[in-house]
C-alpha positions as CSV (number, residue, x, y, z in Angstrom):
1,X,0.0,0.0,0.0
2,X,1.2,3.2,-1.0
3,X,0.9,6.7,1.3
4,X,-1.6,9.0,1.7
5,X,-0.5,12.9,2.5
6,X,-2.5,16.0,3.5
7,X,-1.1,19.3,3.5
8,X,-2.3,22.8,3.7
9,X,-2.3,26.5,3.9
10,X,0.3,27.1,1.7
11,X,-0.7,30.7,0.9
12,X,1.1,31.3,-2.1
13,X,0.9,34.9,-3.1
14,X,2.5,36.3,0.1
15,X,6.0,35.8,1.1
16,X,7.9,34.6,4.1
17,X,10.3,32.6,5.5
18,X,10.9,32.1,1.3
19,X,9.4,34.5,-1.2
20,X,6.0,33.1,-2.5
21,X,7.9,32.0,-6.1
22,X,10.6,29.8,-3.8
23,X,7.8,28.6,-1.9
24,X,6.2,27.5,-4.9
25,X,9.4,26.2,-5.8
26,X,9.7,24.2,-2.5
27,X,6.2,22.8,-3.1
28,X,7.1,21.1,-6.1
29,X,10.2,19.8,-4.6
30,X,7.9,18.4,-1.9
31,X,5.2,16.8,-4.5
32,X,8.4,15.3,-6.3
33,X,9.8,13.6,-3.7
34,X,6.3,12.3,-2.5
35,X,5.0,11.2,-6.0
36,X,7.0,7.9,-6.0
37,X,4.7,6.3,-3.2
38,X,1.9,8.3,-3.0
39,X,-1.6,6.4,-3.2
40,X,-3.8,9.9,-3.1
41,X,-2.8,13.8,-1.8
42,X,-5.7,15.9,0.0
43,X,-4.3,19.8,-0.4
44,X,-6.6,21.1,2.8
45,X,-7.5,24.4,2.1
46,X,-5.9,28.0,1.2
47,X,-3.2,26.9,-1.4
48,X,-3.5,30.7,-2.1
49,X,-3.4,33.4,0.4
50,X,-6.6,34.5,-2.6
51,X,-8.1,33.3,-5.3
52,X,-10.8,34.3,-7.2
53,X,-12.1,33.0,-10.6
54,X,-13.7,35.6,-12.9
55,X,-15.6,34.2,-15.7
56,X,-12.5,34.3,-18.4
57,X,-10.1,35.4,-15.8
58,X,-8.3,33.6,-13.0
59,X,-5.1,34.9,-10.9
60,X,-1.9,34.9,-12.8
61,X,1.4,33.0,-11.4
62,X,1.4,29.7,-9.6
63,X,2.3,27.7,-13.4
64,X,4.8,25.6,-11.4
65,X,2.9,24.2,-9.1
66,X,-0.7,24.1,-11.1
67,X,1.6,21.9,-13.8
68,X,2.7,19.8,-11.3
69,X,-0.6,19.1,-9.8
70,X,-1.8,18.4,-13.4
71,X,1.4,15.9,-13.7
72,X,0.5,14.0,-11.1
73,X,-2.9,13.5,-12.1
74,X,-1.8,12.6,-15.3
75,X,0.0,9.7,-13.7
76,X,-3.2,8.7,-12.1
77,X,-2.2,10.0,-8.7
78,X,-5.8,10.9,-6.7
79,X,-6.0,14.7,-5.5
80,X,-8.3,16.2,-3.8
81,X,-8.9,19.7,-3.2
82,X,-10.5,21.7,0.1
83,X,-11.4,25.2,-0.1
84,X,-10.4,27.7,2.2
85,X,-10.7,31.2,4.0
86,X,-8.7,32.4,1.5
87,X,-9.4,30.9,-1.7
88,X,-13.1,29.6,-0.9
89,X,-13.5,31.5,-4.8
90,X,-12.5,28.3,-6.2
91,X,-15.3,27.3,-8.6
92,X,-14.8,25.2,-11.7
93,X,-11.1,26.1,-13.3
94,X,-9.5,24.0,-11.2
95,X,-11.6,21.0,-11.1
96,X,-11.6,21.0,-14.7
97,X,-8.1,21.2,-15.4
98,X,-6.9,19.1,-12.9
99,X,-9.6,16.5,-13.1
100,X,-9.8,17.1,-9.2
101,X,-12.6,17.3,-7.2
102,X,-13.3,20.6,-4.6
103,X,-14.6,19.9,-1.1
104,X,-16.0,23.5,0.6
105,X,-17.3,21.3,3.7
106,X,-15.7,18.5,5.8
107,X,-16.0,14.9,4.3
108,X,-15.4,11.8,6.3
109,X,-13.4,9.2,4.6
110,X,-12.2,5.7,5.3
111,X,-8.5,4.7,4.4
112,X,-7.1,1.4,5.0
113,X,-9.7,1.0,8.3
114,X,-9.3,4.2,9.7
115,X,-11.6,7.0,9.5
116,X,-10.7,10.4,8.7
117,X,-12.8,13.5,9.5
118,X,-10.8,16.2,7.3
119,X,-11.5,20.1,6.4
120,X,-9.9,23.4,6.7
121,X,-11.4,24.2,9.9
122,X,-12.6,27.9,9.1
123,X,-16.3,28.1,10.3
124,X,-16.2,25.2,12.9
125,X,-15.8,25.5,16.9
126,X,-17.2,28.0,19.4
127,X,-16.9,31.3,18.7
128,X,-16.1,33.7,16.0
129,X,-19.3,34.6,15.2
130,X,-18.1,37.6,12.9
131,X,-15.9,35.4,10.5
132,X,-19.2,33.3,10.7
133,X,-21.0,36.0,9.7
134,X,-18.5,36.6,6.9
135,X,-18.3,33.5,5.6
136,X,-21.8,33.3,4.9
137,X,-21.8,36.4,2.8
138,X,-19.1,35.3,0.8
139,X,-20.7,31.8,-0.1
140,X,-23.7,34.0,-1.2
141,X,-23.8,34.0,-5.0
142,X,-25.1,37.0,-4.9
143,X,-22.5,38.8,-3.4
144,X,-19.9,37.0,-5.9
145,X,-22.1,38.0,-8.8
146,X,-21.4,41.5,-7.6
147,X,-17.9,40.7,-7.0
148,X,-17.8,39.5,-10.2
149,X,-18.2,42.7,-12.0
150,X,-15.0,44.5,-10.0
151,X,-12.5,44.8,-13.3
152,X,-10.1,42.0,-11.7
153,X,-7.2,44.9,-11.2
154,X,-9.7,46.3,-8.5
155,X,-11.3,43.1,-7.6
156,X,-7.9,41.3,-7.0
157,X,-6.5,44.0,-5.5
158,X,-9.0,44.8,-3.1
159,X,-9.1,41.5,-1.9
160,X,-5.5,41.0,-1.5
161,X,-5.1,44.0,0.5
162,X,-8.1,42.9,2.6
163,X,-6.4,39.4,3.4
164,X,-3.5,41.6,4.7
165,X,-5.2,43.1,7.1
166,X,-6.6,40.2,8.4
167,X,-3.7,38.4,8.7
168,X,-2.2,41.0,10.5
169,X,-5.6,41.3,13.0
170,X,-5.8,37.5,13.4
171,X,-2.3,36.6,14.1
172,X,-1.9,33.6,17.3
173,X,1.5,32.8,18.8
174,X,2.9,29.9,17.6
175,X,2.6,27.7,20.4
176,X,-0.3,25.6,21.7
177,X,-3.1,27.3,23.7
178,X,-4.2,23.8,25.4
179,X,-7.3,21.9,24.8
180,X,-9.5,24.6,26.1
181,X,-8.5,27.7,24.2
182,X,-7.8,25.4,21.0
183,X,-11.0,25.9,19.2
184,X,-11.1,23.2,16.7
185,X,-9.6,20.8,19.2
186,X,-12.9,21.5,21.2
187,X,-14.6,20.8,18.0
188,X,-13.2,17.4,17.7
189,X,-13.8,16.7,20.8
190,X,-17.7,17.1,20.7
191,X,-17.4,15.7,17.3
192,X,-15.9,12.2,18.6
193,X,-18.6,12.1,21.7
194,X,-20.8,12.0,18.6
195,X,-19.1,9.7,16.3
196,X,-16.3,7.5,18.1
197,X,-15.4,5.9,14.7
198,X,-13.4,8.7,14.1
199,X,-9.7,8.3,14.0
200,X,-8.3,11.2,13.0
201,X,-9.7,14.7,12.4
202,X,-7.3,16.4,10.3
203,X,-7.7,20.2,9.9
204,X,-5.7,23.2,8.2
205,X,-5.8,26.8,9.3
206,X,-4.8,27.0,12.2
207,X,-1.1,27.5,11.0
208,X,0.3,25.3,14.2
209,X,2.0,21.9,13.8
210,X,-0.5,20.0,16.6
211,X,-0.7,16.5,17.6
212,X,-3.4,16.1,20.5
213,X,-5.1,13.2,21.6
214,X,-8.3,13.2,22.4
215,X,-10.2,12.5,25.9
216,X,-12.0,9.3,24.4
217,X,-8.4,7.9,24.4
218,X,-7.9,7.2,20.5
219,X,-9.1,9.5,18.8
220,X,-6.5,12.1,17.5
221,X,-6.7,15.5,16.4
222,X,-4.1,16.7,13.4
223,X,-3.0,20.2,12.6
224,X,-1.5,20.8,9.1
225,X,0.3,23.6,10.3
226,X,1.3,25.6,7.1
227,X,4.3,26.6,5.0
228,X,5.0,30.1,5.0
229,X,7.0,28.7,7.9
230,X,6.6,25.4,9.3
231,X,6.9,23.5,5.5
232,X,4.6,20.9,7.6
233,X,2.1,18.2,6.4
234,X,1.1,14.6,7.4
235,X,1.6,11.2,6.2
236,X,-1.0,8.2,6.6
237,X,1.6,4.8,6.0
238,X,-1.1,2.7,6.2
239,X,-1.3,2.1,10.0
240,X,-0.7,5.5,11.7
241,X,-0.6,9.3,10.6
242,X,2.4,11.7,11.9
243,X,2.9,15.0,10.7
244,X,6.3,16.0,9.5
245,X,8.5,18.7,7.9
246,X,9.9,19.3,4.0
247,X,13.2,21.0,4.5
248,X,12.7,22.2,7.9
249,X,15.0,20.1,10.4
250,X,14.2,22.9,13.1
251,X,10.8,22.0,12.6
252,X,8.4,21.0,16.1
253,X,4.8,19.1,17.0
254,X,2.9,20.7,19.4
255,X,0.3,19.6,21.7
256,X,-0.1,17.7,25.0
257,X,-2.3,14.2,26.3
């Protein structure tokens, strides 16, 4: 049996630790060295730091890494795709060209006996009843119609500046907060009273490397972490998932239990 790996928040667009176009670069050395035993790849949300698909138009830059992903499905290697915060404006480009299919809601999904509960992680947890809020109005296809008709200089622009600002508003040390102050780790844990069949639930967004286990005693919550500094993801061998690092030998887990 091949591997399965998840990865997220790669927020290409914005620079760094690397510039965006080395980070790119870096991503491609990562899928490369990963194709050779890869059984399927789930990318787990904002791959750009925005996106935004205009009828004719979509955002320019990210050839290298769109070719690669269209490579590797060429070869017959599963991808699947998860929107984000940031680029939750995917529609139809990519699915087409890629042949992938785009998840904008958590799916539950059994590999090799275990069960996987895996999403970004925007939206879910206590709390954050503005981004909420937010999110909604985005999804609304009204509001993108309106979008829609910004000339994509202003449109694009806009928006970018506008993920700037939240970034810089929304910014969390990078350390773990503990199980009560980790929102989506409270999620998973009134998730797994529901369902105990779940194995893992891994997330994105939260930019934090996390291993926790849960309360129930098996069940284990996965952050992504992200690669504007971390270069982190996780790999499913068959038997158990771990997260590690793509040319990051500083790189750290956190979490507790």
């Amino acid at each position: 049996m091949g591997k399965t790996y998840f990865a997220s928040d790669f927020h290409l667009g914005i620079n760094g630790r690397l510039s965006s176009a080395e980070r790119e670069r870096q991503l491609v050395r990562w899928l490369d060295a990963i194709a050779p035993d890869a059984e399927a790849i789930y990318l787990v949300g904002d791959l750009f730091d925005f996106w935004f698909e205009y009828q004719t138009v979509v955002p320019r830059g990210f050839i290298r890494l769109l070719g690669k992903l269209a490579a590797l499905r060429d070869a017959s290697i599963p991808i699947y795709l998860f929107t984000g915060n940031h680029d939750m404006w995917m529609f139809d480009y990519l699915a087409q060209e890629l042949d992938v299919p785009i998840y904008r809601e958590p799916i539950v999904r059994e590999i090799n006996g275990k069960t996987f509960f895996i999403g970004h992680g925007d939206g879910l947890g206590p709390g954050d009843h503005g981004y909420k809020f937010l999110k909604k109005v985005f999804a609304n296809r009204v509001c993108q119609w309106l979008f829609a008709r910004l000339h994509p200089n202003l449109g694009i622009g806009l928006a970018q500046w506008l993920s700037g600002t939240s970034r810089a508003a929304n910014h969390d040390e990078d350390r773990f907060l503990g199980a009560a102050k980790e929102w989506l780790v409270q999620y998973s844990i009134r998730k797994s009273a529901a369902q105990p069949e779940i194995d893992y639930f891994v997330f994105g967004h939260r930019h934090l490397p996390i291993d926790y286990l849960l309360p129930n005693g098996r069940s284990r919550y996965l952050n992504l972490g992200e690669w504007v500094y971390y270069n982190s993801y996780a790999v499913f061998d068959g038997t158990d998932l771990q997260l590690a690092f793509f040319e990051n030998p500083a790189g750290k887990v956190e979490g507790e239990g």
